[in-house]
KOLBA-224755 format. One line per 8 residues: number of its first residue (from 1); for each residue x, y, z of C-alpha. Coordinates in pm, 1 decimal. Example, Ala and Ser with C-alpha at 12.3 -4.5 7.8 and 13.67 -1.06 7.14 Angstrom:
// residues 2
1> 1230.0,-450.0,780.0  1367.0,-106.0,714.0;
//
This chain:
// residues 541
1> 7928.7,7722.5,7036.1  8136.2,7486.2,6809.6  8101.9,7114.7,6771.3  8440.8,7031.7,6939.5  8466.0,7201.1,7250.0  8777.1,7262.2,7454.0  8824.1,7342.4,7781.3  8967.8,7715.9,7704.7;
9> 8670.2,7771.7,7478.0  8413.9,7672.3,7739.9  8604.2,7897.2,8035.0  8585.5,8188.8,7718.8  8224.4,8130.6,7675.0  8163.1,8143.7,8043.0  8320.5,8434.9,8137.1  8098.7,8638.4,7853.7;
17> 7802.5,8460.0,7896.6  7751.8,8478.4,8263.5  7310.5,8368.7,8217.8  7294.7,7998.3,8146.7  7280.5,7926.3,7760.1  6997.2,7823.3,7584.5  6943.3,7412.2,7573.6  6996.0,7444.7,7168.3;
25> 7341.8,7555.0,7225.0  7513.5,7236.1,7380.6  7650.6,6975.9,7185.9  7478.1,6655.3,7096.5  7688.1,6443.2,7168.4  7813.0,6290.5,7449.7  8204.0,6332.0,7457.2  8161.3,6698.2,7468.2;
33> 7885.2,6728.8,7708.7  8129.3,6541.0,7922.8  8444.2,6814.1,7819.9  8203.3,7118.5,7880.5  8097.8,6950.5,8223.4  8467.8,6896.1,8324.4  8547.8,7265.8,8211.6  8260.6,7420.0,8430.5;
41> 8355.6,7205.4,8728.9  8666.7,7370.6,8709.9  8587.6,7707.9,8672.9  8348.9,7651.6,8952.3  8654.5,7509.5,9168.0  8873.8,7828.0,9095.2  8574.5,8059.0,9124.3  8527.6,7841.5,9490.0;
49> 8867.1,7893.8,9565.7  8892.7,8289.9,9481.0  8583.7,8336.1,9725.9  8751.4,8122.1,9950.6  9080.2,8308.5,9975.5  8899.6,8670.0,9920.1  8658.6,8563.6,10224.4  8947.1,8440.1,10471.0;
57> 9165.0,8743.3,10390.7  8887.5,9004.7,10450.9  8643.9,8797.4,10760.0  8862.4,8483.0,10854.2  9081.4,8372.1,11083.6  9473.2,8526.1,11098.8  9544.9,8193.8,11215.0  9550.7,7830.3,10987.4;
65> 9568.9,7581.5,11235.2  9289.4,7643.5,11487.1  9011.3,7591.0,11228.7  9142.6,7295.7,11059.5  9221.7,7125.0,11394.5  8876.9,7234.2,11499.3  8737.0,7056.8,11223.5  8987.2,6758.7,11278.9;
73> 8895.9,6726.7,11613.0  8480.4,6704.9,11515.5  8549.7,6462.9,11269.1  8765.0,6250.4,11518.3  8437.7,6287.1,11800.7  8188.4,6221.6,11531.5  8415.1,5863.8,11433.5  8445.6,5775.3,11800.2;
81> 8052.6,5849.2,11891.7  8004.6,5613.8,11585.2  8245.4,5354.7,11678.4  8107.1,5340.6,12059.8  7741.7,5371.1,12006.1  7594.7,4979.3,12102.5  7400.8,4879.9,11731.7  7152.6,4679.4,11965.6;
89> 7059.9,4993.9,12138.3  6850.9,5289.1,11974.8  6939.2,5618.3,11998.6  6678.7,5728.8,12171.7  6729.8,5516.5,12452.0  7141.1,5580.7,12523.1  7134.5,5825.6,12779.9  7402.3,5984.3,12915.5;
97> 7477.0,5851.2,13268.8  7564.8,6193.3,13469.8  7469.5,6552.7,13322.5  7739.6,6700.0,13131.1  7887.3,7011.1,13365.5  7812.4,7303.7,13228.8  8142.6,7458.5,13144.5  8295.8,7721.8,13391.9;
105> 8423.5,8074.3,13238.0  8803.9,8119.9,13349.8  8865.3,8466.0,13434.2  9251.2,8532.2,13294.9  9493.6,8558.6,13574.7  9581.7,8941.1,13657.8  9933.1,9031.0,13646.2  10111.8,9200.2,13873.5;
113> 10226.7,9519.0,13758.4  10598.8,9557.9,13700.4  10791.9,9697.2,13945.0  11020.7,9941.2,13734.5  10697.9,10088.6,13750.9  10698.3,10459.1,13959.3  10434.3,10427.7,14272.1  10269.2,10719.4,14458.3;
121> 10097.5,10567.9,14780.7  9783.3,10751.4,14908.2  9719.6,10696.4,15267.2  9333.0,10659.8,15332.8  9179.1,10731.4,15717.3  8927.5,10627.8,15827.3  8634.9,10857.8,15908.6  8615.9,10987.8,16267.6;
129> 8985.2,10898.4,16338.1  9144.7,11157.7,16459.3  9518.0,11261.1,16408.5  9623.8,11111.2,16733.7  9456.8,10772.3,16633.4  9196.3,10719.6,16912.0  8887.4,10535.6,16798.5  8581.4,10721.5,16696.9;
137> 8333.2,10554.0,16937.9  8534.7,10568.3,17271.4  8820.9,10769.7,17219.8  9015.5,10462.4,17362.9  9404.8,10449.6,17162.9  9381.5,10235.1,16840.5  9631.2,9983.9,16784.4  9760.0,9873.3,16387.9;
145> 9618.4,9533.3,16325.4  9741.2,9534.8,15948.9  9669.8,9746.6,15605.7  9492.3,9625.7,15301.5  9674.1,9783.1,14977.1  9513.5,9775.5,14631.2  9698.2,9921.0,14301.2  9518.9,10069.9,14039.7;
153> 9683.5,10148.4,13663.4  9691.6,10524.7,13583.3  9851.3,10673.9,13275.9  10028.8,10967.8,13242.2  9978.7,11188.6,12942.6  10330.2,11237.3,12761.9  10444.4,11590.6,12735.4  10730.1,11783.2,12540.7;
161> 10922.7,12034.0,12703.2  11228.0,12289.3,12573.4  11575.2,12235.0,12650.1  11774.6,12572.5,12678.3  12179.2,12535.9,12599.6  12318.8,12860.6,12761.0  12712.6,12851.8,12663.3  12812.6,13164.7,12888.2;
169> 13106.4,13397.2,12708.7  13399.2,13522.8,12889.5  13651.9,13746.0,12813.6  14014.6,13775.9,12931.5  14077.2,14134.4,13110.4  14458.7,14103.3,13042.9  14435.1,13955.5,12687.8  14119.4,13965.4,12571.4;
177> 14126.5,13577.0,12509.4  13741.5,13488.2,12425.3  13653.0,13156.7,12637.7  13310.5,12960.1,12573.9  13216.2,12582.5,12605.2  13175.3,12452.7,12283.4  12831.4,12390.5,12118.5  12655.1,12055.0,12182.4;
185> 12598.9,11782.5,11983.4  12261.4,11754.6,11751.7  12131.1,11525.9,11562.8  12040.9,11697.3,11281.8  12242.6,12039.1,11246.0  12064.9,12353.8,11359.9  11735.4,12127.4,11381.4  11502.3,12206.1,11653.7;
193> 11442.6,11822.9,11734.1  11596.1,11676.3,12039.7  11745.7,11292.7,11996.0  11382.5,11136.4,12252.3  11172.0,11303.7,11956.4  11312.0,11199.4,11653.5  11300.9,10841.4,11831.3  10896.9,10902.0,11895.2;
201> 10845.0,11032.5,11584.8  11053.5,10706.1,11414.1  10896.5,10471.9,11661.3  10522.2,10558.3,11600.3  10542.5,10577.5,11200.1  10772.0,10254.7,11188.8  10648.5,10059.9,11503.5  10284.0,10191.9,11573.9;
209> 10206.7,10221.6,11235.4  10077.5,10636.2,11242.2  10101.5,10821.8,10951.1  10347.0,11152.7,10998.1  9993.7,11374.4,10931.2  9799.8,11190.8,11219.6  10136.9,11260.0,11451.8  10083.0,11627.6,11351.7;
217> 9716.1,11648.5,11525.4  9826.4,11420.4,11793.7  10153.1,11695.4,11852.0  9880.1,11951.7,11803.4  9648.1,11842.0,12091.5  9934.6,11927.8,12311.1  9964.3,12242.8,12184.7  10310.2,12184.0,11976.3;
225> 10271.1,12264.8,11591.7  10480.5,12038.5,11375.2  10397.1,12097.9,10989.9  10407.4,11716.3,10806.4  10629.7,11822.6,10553.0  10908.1,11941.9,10882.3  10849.9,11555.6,11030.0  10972.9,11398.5,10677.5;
233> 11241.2,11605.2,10714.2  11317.6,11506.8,10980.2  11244.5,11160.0,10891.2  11506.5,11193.3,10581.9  11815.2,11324.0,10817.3  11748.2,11046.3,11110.4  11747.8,10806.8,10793.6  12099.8,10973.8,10645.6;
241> 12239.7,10991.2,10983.8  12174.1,10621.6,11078.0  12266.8,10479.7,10717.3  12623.2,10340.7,10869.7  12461.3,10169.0,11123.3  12234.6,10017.0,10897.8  12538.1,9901.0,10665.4  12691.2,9736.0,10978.2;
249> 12385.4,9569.6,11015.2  12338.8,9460.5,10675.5  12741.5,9289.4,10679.4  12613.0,9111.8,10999.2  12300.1,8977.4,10819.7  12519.7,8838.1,10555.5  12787.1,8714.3,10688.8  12559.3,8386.3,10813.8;
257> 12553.5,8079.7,10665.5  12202.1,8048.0,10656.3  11976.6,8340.2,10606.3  11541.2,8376.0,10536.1  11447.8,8592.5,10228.2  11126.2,8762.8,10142.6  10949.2,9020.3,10009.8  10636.7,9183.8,9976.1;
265> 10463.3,9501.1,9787.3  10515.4,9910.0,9899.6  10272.6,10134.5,9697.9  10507.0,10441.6,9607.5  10316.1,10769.4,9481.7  10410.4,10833.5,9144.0  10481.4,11196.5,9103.1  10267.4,11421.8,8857.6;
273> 10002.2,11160.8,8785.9  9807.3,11122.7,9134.1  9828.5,10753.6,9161.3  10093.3,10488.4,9295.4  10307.1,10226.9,9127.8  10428.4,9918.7,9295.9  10755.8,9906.7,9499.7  10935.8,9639.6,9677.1;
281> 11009.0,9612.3,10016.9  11297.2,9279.0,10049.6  11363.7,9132.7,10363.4  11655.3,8882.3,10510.6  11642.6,8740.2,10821.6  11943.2,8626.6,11055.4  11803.5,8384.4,11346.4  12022.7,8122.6,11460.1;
289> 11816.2,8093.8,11762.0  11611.5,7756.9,11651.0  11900.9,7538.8,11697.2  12048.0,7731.2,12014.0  12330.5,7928.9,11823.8  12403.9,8259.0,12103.6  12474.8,8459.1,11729.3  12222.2,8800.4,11769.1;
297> 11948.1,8758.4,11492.9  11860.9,9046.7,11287.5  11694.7,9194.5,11001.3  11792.5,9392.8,10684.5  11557.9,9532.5,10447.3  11601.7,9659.1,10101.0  11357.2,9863.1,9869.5  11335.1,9813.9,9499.0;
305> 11108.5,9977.2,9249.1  11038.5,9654.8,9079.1  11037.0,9280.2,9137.4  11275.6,9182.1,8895.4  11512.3,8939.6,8992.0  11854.7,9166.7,8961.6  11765.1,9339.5,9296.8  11816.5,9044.7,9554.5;
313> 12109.1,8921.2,9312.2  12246.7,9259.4,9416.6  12132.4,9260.2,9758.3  12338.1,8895.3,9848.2  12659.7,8903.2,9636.0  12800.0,8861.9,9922.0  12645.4,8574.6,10074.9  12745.7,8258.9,10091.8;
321> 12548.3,7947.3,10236.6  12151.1,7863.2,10233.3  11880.1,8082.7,10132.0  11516.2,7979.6,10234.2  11254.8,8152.8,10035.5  10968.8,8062.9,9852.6  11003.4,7944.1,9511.3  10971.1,8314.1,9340.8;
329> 11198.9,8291.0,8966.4  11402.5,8561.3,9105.7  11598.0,8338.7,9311.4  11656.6,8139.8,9115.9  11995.7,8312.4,8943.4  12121.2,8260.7,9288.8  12098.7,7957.1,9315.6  12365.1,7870.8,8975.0;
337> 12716.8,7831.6,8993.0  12909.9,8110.7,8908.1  13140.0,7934.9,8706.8  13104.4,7657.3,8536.1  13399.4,7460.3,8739.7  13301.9,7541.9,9062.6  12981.4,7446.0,9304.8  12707.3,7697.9,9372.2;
345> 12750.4,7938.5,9679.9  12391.1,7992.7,9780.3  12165.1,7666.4,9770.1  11806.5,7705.2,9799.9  11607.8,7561.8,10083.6  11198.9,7554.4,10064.1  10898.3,7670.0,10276.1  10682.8,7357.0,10397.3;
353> 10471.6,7655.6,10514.9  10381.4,7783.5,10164.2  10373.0,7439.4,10055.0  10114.8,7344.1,10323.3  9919.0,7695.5,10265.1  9798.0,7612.8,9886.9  9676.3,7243.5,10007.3  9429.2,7394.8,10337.5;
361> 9301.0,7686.9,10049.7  9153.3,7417.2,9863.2  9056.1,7219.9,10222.0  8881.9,7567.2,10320.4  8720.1,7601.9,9956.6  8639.9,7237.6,9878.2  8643.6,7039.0,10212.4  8894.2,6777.6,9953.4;
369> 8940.4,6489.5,10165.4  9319.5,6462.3,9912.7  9386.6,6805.0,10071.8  9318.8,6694.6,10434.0  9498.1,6424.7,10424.7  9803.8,6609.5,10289.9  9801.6,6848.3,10547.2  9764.7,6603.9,10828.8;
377> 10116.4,6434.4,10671.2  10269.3,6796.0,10672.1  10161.2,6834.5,11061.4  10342.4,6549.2,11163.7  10657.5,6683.2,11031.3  10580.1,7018.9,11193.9  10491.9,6780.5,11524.1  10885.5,6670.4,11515.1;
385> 11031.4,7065.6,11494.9  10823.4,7141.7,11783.8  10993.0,6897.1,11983.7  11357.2,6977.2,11877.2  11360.3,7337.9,11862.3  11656.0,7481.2,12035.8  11846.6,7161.5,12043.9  12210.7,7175.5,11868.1;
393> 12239.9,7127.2,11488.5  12308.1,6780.5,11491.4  12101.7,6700.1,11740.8  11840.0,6829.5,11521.6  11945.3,6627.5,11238.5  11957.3,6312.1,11411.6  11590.8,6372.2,11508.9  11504.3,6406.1,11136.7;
401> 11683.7,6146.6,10971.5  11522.9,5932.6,11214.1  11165.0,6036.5,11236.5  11070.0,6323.7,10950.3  11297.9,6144.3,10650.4  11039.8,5833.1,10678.4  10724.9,6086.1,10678.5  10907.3,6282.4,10366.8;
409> 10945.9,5927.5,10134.8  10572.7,5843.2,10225.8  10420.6,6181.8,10115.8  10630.8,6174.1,9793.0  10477.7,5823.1,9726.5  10137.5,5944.7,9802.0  10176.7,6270.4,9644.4  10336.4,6152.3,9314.5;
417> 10013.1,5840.8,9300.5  9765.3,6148.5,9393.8  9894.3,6374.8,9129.6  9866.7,6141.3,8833.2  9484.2,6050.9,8952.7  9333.2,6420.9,8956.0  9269.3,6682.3,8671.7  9573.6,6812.1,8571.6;
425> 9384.9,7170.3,8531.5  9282.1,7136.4,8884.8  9348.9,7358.5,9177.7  9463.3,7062.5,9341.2  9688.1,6945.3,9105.8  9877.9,7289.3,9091.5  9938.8,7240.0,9457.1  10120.9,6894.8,9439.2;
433> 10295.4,6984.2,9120.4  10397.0,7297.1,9341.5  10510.2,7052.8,9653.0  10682.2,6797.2,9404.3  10842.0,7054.6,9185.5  11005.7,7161.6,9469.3  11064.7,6880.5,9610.6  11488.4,6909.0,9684.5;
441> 11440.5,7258.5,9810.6  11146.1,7156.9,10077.7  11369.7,6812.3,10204.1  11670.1,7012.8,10243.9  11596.8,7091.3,10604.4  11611.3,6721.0,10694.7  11976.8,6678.4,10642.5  12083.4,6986.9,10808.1;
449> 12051.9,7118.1,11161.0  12055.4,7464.4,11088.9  11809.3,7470.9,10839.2  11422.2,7559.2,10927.9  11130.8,7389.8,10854.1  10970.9,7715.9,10661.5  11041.1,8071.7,10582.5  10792.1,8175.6,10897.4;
457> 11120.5,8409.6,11044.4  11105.9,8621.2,10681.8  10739.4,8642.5,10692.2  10735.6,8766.6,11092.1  10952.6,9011.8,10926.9  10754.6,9161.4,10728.2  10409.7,9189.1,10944.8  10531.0,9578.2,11087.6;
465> 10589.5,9701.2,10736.7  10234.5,9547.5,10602.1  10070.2,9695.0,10889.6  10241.9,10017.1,10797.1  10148.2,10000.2,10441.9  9778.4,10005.5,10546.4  9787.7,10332.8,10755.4  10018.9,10549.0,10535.0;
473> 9916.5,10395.7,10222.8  10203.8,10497.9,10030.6  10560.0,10613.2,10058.6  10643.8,10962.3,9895.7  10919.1,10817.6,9641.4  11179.8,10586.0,9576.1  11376.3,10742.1,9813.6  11100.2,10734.1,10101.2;
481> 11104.7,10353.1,9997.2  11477.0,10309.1,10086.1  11466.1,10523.3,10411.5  11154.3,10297.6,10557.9  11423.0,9977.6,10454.8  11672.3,10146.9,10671.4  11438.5,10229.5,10994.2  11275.4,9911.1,10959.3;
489> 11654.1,9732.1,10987.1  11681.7,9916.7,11306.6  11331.2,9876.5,11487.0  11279.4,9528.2,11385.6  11639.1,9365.4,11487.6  11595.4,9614.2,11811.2  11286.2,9420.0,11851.9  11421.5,9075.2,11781.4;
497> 11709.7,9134.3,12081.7  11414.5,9216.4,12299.2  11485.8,9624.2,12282.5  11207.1,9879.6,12330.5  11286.3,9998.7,11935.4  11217.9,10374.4,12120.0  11460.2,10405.5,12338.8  11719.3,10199.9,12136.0;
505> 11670.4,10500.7,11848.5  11696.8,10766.6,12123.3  12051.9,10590.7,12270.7  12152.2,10554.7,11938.4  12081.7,10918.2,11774.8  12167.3,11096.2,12126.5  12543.6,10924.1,12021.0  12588.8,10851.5,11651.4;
513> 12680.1,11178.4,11539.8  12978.8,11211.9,11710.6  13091.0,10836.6,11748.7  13399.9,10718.7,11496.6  13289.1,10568.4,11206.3  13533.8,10277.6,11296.2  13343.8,10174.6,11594.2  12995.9,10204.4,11411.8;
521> 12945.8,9813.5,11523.3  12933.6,9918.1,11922.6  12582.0,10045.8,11831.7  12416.9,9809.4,11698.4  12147.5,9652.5,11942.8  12277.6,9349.9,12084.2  12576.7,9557.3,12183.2  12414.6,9808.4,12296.7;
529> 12183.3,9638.3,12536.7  12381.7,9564.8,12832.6  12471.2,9902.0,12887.4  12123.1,10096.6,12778.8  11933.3,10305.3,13003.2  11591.9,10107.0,12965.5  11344.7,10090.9,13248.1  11309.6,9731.4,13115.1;
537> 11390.6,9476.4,12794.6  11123.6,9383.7,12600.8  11053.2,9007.2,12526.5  11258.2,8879.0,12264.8  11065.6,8785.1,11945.4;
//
């Protein structure tokens, strides 16, 4: 190792020499002992960090909050026990003055079932009774004092059955004049599938997350045999047939002044070399809901084979207003005027939620009392949304300018001091150089009512498709890419107006192929909803 050691050449040296060098091999003197000490300590704080991530990914928690208020809340008992514990008094003699009760296990409330429900009553007699009700013992007449009634759950097992058109022919006897109804409506032309199937077979790859060759054993176990290769056909012509739905969608999506963007990878096979390349799956989120606005939300998705920034330049030339995303370069093109004399049409707005997700890493990894604190500061802003969620826009601003903007101008104080007191080649200095450098973007919510906090609606969005990716793995091609975008659009906005996504498909594809192109918009969910036969909506997301 050389005299004058930097930190790159020590993180070199480490990574090929994993076994601890020999004591001849450090410098002498003391300037770069302290440089090689300062380079380990960081490797040793990524390396911490990796494990950390790696760990909570594969074994931890789905959630961020519970465990850091968990530990919040320990540290807050452990400060109080502290602060109330008499000095005079040794802790062997405080005793506690009543036994603490041991706690009692809460059984969760049963629901009653709902009563769309179908019920079959069984009427049970009791034994002896006899059909004209005289008692057992005596034979004396019985007399009703009441009934108890119990319901019990039972499931029954779905089924497919075959629908026979008959179109009867008749023939004129005077001139022969041929008369027949004319042929139904399908679908998919001269396909076997009825509208209910290709809904179930769109619903459980798209919403239940089952690959199209475990629907073939599941079809199979009924005794119906449906090859794989038959469902992705039919797969491809629900996608074709739905596509000007989806464009309807997509000009509602856009047409808001505010809309969440996000994306995330889709392993696509690559064709003739028996592996996968990496695919894009884009979402952007309509939801006016937060600040009361009766606008439907909805969802668009877009596929791309790359991550290059052109694609969701191409996806919003249309769009006008506030995008909220993370603080990926691709943006950023959309975020410049378009001309040199004019303002920008799309400003950026940040994610406090990313933001606040690189500090607790490093609180998970490192227990940094710098990262703690941080977060605490972020929950207090997060404390304020809580309280003025569905209030009106300026409502919502008022709130902010009065209580977050003084939280904001006393983290950017503390975070700008912090940053110029740690290692620059820290983990922790990456994430306040992450929170400052974005610093307009994440403050941009305070000054507008209809901006959120974070990009949480985007990244809801995309939990059904990374669900998905896990079972199927892959999609076929470029082209399976873009028809999961388009079912996605529909199931998830379905889902977001509080649709079953299953019978929404089957309404729409029972109706689309005959429906005028000009009234495409009358299908769309939140249209559709009043007037769908659906045992019952779903909870809105």
């Amino acid at each position: 190792m050389p005299e004058l050691i930097t930190d790159t050449c020590v993180l070199r040296y480490v990574a090929y020499n994993p076994r601890v060098p020999d004591a001849h091999a450090f410098p002498d003197d003391i300037a770069s002992l302290k440089r090689l000490v300062h380079a380990l300590q960081l490797q040793i704080e990524r390396l911490k960090m990796q494990l950390a991530r790696e760990r909570r990914a594969r074994f931890g928690r789905s959630s961020e909050q519970t465990q850091f208020a968990l530990s919040q809340l320990q540290l807050t008992l452990e400060s109080l026990a502290a602060t109330t514990r008499p000095e005079a008094t040794p802790p062997a003699a405080v005793q506690p003055a009543t036994p603490a009760p041991s706690p009692v296990s809460r059984r969760p409330a049963r629901r009653a079932f709902p009563d769309y429900l179908p019920r079959e009553t069984i009427k049970h007699v009791a034994p002896g009774m006899s059909a004209d009700c005289s008692c057992p013992s005596c034979g004396g007449r019985l007399r009703k004092l009441g009934e108890d009634v119990s319901e019990m759950l039972e499931y029954v097992p779905a089924s497919f059955k075959v629908i026979r058109h008959v179109r009867e022919k008749h023939s004129c006897v005077k001139c022969s004049t041929v008369v027949q109804a004319p042929a139904s409506s399908r679908p998919i032309e001269r396909g076997i599938a009825g509208p209910a199937l290709l809904a179930h077979v769109l619903t459980a790859k798209y919403c239940d997350h089952a690959p199209l060759y475990r629907q073939t054993q599941i079809y199979a176990r009924s005794g119906v045999t449906l090859d794989r290769s038959l469902l992705a056909q039919w797969v491809g012509a629900s996608s074709k047939l739905l596509r000007p739905l989806v464009e309807a969608l997509s000009r509602h999506v856009l047409s808001a002044d505010n809309l969440h963007a996000d994306d995330t990878p889709l392993p696509v096979l690559e064709p003739g070399r028996g592996n996968t390349r990496q695919g894009y799956l884009w979402t952007y989120v309509r939801d006016e809901r937060p600040w009361g606005s009766g606008v439907p939300p909805a969802v668009w998705y877009q596929y791309s084979p790359n991550r290059k920034g052109e694609h969701p330049r191409r996806h919003l030339r249309r769009f006008r207003g506030v995008l909220q995303a993370d603080a990926y370069a691709g943006f950023d093109k959309l975020y410049e005027p378009r001309r040199a004399d004019e303002p920008a049409s799309v400003l950026e707005a940040g994610c406090w939620a990313h933001a606040r997700r690189k500090l607790y890493d490093i609180y998970i990894s490192a227990d940094s009392p710098i990262a703690a604190e941080a977060i605490t500061r972020i929950a207090a802003l997060y404390q304020i949304e809580r309280q003025i969620r569905g209030h009106t826009p300026d409502e919502r601003r008022a709130q902010r300018q009065r209580h977050a903007v003084p939280i904001l101008a006393s983290l950017h104080q503390w975070l700008t001091q912090t940053y110029g007191q740690v290692s620059r080649k820290s983990e922790l200095a990456s994430a306040i150089g992450y929170t400052l450098g974005n610093w307009d973007a994440l403050i941009r919510y305070s000054d507008d009512g209809r901006i959120e906090i974070d990009n949480n609606a985007a990244e809801r969005s995309l939990r059904g498709p990374v669900l998905g990716r896990k079972n199927y793995l892959f999609a076929g091609s470029d082209a399976g890419g873009e028809r999961a975008a388009a079912i996605y659009s529909l199931v998830q906005s379905a889902h977001l107006n509080g649709l079953d996504p299953e019978h929404y498909l089957r309404h729409v594809l029972e109706r689309i192929a005959t429906h005028p192109i000009n009234r495409i918009e009358e299908l769309l969910p939140w249209r559709v909803a009043p007037s769908i036969d659906l045992p019952r909506p779903l909870a809105a997301a």
